[in-house]
C-alpha positions in Angstrom: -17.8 46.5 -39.8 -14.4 46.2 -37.4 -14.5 44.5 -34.1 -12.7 45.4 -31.5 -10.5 42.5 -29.2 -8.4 42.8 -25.7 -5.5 40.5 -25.8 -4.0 39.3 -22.6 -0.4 38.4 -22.8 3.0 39.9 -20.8 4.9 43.1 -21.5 7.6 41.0 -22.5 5.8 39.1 -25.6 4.1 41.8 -26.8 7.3 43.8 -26.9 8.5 41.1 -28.9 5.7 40.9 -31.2 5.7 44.5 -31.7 9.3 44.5 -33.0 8.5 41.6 -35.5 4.6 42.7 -36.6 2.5 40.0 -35.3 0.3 38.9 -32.3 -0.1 35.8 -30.8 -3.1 34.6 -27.8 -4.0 32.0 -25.4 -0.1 30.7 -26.0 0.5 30.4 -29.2 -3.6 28.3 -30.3 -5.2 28.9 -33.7 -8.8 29.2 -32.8 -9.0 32.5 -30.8 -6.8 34.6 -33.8 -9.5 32.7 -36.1 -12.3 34.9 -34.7 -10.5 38.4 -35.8 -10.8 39.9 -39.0 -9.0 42.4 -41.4 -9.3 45.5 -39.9 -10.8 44.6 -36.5 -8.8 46.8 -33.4 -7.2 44.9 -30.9 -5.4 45.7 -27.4 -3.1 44.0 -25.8 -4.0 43.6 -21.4 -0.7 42.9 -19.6 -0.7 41.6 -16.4 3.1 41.2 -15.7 6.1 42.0 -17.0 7.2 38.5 -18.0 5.3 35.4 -18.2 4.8 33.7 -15.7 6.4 35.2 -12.2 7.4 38.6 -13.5 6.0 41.4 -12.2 2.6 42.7 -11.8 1.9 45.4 -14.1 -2.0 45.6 -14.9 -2.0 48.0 -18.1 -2.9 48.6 -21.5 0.3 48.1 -23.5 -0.5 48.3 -26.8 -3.1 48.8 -29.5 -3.1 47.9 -32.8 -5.0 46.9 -36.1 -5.2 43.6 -38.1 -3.6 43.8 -41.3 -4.8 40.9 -43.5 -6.8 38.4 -40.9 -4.5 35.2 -42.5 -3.5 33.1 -39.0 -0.5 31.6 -39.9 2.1 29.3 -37.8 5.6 30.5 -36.8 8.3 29.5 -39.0 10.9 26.7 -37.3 9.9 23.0 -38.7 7.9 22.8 -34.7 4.8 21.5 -35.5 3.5 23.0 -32.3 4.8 25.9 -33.1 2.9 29.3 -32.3 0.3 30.5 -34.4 0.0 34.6 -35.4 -1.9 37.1 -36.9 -0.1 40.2 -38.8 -1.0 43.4 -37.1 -0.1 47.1 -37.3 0.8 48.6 -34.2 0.4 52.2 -33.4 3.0 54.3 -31.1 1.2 54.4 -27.8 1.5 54.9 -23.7 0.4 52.1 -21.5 -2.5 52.7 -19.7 -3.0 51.2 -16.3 -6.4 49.4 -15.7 -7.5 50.4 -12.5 -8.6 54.1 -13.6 -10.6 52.2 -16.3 -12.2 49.7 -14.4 -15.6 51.2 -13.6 -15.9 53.0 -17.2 -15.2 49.5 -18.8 -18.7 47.7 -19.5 -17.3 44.4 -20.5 -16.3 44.1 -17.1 -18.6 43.1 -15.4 -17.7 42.3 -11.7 -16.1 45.7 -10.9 -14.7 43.6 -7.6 -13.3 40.9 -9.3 -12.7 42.7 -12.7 -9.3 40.4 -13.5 -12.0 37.7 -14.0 -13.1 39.9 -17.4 -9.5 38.9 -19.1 -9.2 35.0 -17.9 -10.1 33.8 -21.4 -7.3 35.7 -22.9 -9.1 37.4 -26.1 -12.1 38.8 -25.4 -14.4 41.3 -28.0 -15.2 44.3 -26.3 -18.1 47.1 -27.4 -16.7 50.0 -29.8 -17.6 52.1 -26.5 -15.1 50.6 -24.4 -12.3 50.3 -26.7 -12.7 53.9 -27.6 -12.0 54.3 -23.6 -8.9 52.4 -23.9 -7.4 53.9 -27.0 -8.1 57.6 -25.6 -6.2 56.0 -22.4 -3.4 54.6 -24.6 -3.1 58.5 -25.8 -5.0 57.3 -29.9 -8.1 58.7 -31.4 -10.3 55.4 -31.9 -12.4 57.5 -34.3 -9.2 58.4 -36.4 -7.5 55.0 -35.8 -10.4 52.3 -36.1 -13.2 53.4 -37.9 
C-alpha cells in the first residue's frame, strides 16, 4: 500500500527538480528519501520563493509520485553531493496553506501550524493528502491509488 509524504523545500528547488525529474529533502541527506517507496505520493510545502531570504509564499507547489524508490547521489565527483529520488510530477496549481490549515489533521497546532513542516518530510494520512491534491486541482483517487 502507497504512503503519502509533504516535502518542504523553496519554489525555486522544486522548479528545478521538476525540470530534471527528481526530488531532494532536508538539503540534499539520504535518510529521509530512504523512508519513501515506489509508488508512495508526495507534495512538495514551499515556504519561500528561494532558499533562504526569498519570499514568503506558504503553498502547495507540487505533487507528484515516486517512480522506482532507488535514492541515489547527484552526479559531480562531490562526495557531499545531494542525494535524490526519481519522481513523476503531475501538472498542477499551487495551493496556498492557510485555507487548508484547519482541514489538515497532521497539523496539529492550528496556531502554530508551520511547526507541522519543521522536520522537512513528513507522512501525512491518505485523508489529508487527498485535501491537498483536490487543492492542487488532481484527483488523489485517480492519481495515487
Amino acid at each position: 500500500m502507497s504512503r503519502n509524504w509533504v516535502a518542504v523545500a523553496s519554489a525555486e528547488h522544486v522548479r528545478v527538480g521538476r525540470s530534471r525529474g527528481f526530488m531532494q529533502v532536508c538539503h540534499g541527506k539520504a535518510a529521509p528519501l530512504e523512508r519513501m517507496r515506489a509508488g508512495d505520493g508526495f507534495a512538495f510545502y514551499s515556504p519561500r520563493m528561494s532558499y533562504p531570504d526569498g519570499e514568503p509564499l506558504q503553498a502547495f507547489t507540487a505533487i507528484g509520485r515516486i517512480r522506482n524508490g532507488t535514492v541515489y547521489q547527484a552526479a559531480g565527483g562531490d562526495p557531499a553531493g545531494p542525494f535524490r529520488l526519481d519522481v513523476d510530477y503531475f501538472p498542477a496549481q499551487p495551493a496556498p496553506v492557510r485555507p487548508l490549515i484547519e482541514e489538515l489533521t497532521f497539523i496539529r497546532s492550528k496556531t502554530h501550524w508551520g511547526a507541522a513542516f519543521r522536520f522537512g518530510l513528513v507522512r501525512v494520512p491518505r485523508e489529508d493528502f487527498a485535501t491537498i491534491a483536490t487543492a492542487m486541482g488532481r484527483d488523489a483517487a485517480v492519481d495515487f491509488t
